[in-house]
MITIKE-687224 format. One record per residue: residue number from 0; residue in one letter; x, y, z of N, C-alpha, C, O in turn. Coordinates in Angstrom, 3 decimals. Layout:
<NUM,'A',<X,Y,Z>,<X,Y,Z>,<X,Y,Z>,<X,Y,Z>>,
...
//
This chain:
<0,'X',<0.852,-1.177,0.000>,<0.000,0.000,0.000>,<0.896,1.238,0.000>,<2.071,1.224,0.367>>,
<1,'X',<0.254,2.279,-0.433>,<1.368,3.447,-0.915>,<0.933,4.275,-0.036>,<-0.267,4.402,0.205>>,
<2,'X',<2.108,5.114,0.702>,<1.577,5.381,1.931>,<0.959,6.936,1.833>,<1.080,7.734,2.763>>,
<3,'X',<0.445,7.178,0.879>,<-0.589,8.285,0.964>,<-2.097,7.406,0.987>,<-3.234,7.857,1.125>>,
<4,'X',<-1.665,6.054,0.806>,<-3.073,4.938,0.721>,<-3.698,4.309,2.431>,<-4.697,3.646,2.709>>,
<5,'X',<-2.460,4.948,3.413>,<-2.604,4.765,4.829>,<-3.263,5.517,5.318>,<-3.317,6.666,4.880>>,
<6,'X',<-4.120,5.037,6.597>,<-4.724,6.125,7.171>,<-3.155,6.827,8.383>,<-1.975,6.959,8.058>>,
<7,'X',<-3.577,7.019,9.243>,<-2.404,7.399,10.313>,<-1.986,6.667,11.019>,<-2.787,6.092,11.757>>,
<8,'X',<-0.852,6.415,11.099>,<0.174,5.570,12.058>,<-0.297,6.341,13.899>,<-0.433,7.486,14.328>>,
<9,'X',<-0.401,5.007,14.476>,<-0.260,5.159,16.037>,<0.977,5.479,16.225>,<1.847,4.767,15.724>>,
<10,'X',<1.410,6.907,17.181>,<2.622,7.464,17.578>,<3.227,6.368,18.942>,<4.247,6.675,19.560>>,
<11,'X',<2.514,5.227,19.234>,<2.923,4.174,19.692>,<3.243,2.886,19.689>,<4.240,2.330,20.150>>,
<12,'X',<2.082,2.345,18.990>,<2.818,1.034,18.350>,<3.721,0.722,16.849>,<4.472,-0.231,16.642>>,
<13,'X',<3.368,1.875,15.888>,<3.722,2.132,14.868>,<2.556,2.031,13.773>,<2.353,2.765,12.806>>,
<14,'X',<1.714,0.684,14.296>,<0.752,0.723,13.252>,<-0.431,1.536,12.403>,<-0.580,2.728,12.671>>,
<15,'X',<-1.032,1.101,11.679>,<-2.120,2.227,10.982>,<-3.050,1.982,11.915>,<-3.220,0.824,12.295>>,
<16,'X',<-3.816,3.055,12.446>,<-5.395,3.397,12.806>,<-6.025,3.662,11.931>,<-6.362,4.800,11.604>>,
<17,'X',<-6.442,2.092,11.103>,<-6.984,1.697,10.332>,<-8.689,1.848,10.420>,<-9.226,0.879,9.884>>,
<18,'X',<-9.477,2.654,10.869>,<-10.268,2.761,11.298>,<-10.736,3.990,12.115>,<-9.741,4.474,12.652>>,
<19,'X',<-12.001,4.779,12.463>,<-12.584,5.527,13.019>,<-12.412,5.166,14.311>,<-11.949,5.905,15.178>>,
<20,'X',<-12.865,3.760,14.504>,<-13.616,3.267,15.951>,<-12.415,3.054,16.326>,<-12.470,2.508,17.428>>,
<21,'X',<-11.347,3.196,15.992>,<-9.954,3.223,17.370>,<-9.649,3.801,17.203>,<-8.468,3.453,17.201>>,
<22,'X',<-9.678,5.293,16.833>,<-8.775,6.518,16.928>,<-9.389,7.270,18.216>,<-10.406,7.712,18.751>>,
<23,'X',<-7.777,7.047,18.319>,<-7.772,8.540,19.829>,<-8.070,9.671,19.417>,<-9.129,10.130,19.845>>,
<24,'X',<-7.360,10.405,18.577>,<-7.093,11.382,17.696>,<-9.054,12.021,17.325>,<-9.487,13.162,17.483>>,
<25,'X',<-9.715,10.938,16.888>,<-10.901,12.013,16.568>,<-12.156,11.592,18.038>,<-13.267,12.114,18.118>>,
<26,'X',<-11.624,10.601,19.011>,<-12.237,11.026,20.230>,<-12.161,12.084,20.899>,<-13.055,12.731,21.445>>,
<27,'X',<-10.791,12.290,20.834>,<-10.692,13.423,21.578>,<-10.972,14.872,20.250>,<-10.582,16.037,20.312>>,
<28,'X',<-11.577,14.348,19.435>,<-11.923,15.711,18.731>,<-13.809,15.456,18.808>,<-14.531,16.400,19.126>>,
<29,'X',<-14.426,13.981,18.448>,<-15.780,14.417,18.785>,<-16.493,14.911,20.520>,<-17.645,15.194,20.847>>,
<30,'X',<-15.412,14.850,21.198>,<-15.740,14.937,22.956>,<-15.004,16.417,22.913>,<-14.876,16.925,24.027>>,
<31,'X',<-14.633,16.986,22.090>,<-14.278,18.472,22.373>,<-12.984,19.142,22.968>,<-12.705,20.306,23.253>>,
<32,'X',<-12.265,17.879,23.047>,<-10.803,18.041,23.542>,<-9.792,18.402,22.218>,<-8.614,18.384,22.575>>,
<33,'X',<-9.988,18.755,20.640>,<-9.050,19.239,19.774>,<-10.411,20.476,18.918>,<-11.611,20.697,19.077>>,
<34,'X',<-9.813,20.757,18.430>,<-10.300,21.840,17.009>,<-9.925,20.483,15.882>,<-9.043,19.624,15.899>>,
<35,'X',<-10.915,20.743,15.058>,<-10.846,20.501,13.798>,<-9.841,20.181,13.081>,<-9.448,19.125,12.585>>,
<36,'X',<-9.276,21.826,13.101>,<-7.856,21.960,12.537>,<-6.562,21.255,13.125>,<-5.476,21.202,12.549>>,
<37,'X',<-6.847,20.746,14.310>,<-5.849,19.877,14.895>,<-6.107,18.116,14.241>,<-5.505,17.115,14.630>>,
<38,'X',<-6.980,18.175,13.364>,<-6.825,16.236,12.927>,<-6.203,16.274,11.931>,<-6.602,15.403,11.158>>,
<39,'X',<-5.250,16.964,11.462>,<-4.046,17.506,10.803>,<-2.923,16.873,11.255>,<-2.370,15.872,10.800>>,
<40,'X',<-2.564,17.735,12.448>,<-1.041,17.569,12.922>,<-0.866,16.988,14.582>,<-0.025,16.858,15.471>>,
<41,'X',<-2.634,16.700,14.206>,<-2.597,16.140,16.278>,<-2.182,14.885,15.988>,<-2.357,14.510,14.829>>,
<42,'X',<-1.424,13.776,17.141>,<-0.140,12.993,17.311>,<-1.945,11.768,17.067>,<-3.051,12.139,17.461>>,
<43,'X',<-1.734,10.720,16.520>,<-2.702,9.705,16.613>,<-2.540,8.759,17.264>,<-1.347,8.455,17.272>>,
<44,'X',<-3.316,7.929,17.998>,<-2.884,6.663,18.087>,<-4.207,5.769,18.169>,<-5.214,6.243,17.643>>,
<45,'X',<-4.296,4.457,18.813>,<-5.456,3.362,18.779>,<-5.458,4.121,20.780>,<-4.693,4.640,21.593>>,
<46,'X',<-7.391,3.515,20.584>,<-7.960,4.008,21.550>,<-6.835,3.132,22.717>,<-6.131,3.690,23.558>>,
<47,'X',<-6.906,1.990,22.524>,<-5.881,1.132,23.494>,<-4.022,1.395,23.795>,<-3.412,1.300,24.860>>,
<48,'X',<-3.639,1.652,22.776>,<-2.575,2.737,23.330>,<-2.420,3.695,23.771>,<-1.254,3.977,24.044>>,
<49,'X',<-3.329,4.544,24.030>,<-4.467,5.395,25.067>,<-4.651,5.148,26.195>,<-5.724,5.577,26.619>>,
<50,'X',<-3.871,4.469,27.090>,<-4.961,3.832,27.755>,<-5.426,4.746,29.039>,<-6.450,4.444,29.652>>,
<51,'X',<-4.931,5.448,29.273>,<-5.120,7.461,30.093>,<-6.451,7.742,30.030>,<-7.144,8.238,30.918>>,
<52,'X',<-6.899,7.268,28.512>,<-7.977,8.024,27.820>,<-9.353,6.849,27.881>,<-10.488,7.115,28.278>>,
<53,'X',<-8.812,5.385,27.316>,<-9.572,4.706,27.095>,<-9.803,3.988,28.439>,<-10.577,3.033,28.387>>,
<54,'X',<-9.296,4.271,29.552>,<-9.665,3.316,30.933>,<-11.580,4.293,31.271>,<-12.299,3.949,32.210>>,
<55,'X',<-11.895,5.194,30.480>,<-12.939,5.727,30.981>,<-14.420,5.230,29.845>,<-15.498,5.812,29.959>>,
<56,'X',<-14.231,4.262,28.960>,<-15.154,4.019,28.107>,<-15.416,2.828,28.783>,<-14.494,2.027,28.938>>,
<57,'X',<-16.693,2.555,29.272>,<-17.554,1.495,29.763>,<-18.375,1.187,28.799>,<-19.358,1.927,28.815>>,
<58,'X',<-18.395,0.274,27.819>,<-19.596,-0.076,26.734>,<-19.408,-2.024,26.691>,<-18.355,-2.539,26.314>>,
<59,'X',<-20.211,-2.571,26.992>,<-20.171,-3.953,27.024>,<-19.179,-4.205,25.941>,<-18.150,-4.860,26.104>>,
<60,'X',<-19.659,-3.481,24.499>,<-18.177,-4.086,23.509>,<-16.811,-3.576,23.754>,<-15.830,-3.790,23.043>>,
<61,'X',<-16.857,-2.875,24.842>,<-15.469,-2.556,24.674>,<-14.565,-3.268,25.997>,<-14.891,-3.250,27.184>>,
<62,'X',<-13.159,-3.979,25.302>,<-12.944,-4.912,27.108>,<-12.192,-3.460,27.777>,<-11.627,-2.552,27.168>>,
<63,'X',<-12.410,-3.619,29.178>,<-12.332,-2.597,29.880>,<-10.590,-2.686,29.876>,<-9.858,-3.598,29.492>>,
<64,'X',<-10.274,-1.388,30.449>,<-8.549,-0.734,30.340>,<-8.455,-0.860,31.784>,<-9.529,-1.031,32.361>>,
<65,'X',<-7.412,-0.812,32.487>,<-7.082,-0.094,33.366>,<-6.127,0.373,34.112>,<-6.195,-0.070,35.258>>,
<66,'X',<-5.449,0.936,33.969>,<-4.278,1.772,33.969>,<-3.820,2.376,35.692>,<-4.540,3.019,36.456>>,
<67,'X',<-2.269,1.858,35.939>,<-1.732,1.748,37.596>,<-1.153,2.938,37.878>,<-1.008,3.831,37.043>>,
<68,'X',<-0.779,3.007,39.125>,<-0.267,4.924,39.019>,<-1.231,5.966,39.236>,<-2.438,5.812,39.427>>,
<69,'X',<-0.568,7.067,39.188>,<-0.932,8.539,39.469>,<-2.317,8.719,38.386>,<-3.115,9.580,38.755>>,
<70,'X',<-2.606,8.101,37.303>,<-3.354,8.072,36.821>,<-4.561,7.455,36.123>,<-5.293,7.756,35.180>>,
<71,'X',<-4.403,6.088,37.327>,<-5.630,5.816,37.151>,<-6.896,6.477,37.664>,<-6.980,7.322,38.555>>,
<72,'X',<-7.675,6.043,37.081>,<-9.227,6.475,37.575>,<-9.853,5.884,38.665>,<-11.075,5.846,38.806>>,
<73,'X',<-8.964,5.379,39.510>,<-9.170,4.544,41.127>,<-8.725,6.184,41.711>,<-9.504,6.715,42.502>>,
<74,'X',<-7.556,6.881,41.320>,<-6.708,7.448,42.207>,<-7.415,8.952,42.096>,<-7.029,10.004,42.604>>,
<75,'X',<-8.348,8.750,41.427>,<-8.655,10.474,41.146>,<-9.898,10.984,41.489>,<-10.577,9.973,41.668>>,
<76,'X',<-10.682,12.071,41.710>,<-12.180,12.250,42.620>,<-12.835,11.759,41.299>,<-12.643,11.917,40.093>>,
<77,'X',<-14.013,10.842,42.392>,<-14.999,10.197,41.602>,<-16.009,10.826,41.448>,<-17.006,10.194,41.797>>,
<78,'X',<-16.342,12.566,40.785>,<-17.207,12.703,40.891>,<-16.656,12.926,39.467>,<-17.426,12.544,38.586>>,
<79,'X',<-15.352,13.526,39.001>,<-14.575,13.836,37.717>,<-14.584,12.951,37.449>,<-15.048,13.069,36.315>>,
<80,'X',<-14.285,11.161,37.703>,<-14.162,10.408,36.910>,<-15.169,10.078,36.639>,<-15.174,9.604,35.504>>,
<81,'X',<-16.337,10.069,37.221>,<-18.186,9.878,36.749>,<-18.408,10.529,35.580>,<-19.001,9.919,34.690>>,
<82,'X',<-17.937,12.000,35.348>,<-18.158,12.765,34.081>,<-17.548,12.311,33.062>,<-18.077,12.155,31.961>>,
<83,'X',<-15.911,11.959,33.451>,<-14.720,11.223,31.875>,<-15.775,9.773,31.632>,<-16.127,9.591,30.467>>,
<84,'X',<-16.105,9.103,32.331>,<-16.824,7.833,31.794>,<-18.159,8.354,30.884>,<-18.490,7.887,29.794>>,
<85,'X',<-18.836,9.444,31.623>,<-20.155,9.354,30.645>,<-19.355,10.295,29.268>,<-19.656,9.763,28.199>>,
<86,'X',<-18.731,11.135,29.141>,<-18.417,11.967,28.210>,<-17.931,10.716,27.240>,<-18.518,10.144,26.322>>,
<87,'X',<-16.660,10.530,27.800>,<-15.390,9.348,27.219>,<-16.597,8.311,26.461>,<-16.274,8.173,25.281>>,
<88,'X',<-17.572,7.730,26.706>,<-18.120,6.256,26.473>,<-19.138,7.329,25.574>,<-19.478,6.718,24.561>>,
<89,'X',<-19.587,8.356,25.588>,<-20.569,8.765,24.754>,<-19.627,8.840,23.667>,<-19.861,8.207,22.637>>,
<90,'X',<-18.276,9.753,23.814>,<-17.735,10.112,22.001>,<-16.926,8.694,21.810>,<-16.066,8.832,20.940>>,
<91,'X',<-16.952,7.341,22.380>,<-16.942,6.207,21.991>,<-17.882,5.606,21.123>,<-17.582,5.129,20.028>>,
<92,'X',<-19.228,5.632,21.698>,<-20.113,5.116,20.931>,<-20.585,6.253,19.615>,<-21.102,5.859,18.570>>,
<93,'X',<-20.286,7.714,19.919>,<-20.278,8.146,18.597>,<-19.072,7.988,17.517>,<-19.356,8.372,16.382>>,
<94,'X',<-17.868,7.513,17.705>,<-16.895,6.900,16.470>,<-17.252,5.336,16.388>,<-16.826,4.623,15.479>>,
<95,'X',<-18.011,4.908,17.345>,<-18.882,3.594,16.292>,<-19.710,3.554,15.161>,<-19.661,2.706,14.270>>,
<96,'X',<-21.151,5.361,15.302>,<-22.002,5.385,14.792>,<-20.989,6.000,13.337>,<-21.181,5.641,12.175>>,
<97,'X',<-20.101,6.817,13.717>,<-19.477,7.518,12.107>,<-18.921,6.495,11.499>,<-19.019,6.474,10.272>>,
<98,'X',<-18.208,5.403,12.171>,<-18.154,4.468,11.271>,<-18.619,3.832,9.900>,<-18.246,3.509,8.772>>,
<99,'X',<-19.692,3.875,10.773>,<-20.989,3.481,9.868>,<-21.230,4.546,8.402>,<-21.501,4.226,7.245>>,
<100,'X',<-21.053,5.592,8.880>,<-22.060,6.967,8.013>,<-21.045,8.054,7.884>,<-21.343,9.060,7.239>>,
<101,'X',<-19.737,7.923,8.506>,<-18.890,9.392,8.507>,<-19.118,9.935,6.502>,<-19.522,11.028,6.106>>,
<102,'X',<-18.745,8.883,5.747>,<-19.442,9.196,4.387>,<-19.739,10.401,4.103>,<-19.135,11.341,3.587>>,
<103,'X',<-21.168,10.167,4.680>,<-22.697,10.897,4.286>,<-22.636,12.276,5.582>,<-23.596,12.977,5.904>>,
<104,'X',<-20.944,12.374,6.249>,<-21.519,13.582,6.768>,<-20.670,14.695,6.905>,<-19.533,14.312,7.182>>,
<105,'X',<-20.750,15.772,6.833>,<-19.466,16.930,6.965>,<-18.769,16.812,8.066>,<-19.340,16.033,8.829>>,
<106,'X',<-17.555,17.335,8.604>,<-16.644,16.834,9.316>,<-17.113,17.911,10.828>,<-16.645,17.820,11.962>>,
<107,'X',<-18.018,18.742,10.393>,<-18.304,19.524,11.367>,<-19.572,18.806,12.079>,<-20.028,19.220,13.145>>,
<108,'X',<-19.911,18.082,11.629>,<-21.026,16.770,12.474>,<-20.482,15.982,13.324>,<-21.233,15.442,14.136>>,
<109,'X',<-19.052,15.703,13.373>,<-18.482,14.343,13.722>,<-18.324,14.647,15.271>,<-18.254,13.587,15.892>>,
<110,'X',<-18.245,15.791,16.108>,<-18.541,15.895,17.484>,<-19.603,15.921,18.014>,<-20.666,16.212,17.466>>,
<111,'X',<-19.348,15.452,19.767>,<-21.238,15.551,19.901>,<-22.156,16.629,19.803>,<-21.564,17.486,19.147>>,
<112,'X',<-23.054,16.960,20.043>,<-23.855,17.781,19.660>,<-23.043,19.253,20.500>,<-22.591,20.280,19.995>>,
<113,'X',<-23.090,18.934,21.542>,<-22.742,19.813,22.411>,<-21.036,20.551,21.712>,<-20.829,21.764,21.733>>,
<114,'X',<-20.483,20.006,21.411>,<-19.301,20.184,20.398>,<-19.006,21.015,19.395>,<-17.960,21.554,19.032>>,
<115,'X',<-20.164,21.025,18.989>,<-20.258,21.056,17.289>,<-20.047,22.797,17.050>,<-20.742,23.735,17.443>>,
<116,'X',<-18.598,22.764,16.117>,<-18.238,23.762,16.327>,<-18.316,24.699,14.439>,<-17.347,24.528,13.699>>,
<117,'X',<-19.161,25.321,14.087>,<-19.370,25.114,12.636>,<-17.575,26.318,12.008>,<-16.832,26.283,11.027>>,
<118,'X',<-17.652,27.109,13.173>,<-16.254,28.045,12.618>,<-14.880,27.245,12.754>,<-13.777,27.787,12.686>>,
<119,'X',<-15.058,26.109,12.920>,<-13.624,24.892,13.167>,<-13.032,24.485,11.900>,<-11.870,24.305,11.535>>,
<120,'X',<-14.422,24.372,11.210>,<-13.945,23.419,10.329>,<-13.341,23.929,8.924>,<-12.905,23.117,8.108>>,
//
């Protein structure tokens, strides 16, 4: 494959994030943590080399993360980590639904509603 034929290499394992539904990179852009203009030159990786990010998505399909240290989500107030799980697992299950349909939609759709930033894009 010719590598303008790749999607983006994980800045950790090396491989392609071959896919929507494991990119870090546009979670943290449909949950409101990048601009637009950052799915450019923001660093990518798979939700699971993430795992900072991905120990907060609770969805039966997803096997749970969980990460030791200063930063797990044991060690930090549970009223903040109540919010990263519902936020985190909502713009999870929305890079399942773009999966499906990113296609059929402008790139200024692809955050959650609350997100949606139309001067970003």
């Amino acid at each position: 494959m010719a590598p303008c034929d790749q999607g983006y290499l994980c800045d950790i394992c090396g491989e392609e994030v071959s896919s929507i539904r494991e990119s870090d990179l546009y979670l943290r852009y449909v949950t409101g943590q990048i601009a637009a203009r950052e799915l450019l030159s923001g660093q990518e990786r798979h939700l699971r080399c993430n795992p900072v990010i991905a120990q907060f998505i609770e969805a039966p399909e997803f096997d749970p993360i969980t990460v030791d240290g200063p930063f797990s989500r044991f060690e930090l107030d549970q009223e903040s980590v109540q919010k990263q799980v519902e936020l985190i697992t909502r713009g999870w299950y929305r890079l399942q639904e773009l999966a499906k349909r990113a296609q059929s939609l402008p790139l200024s759709e692809y955050p959650l509603p609350e997100f949606r930033r139309e001067q970003d894009t």
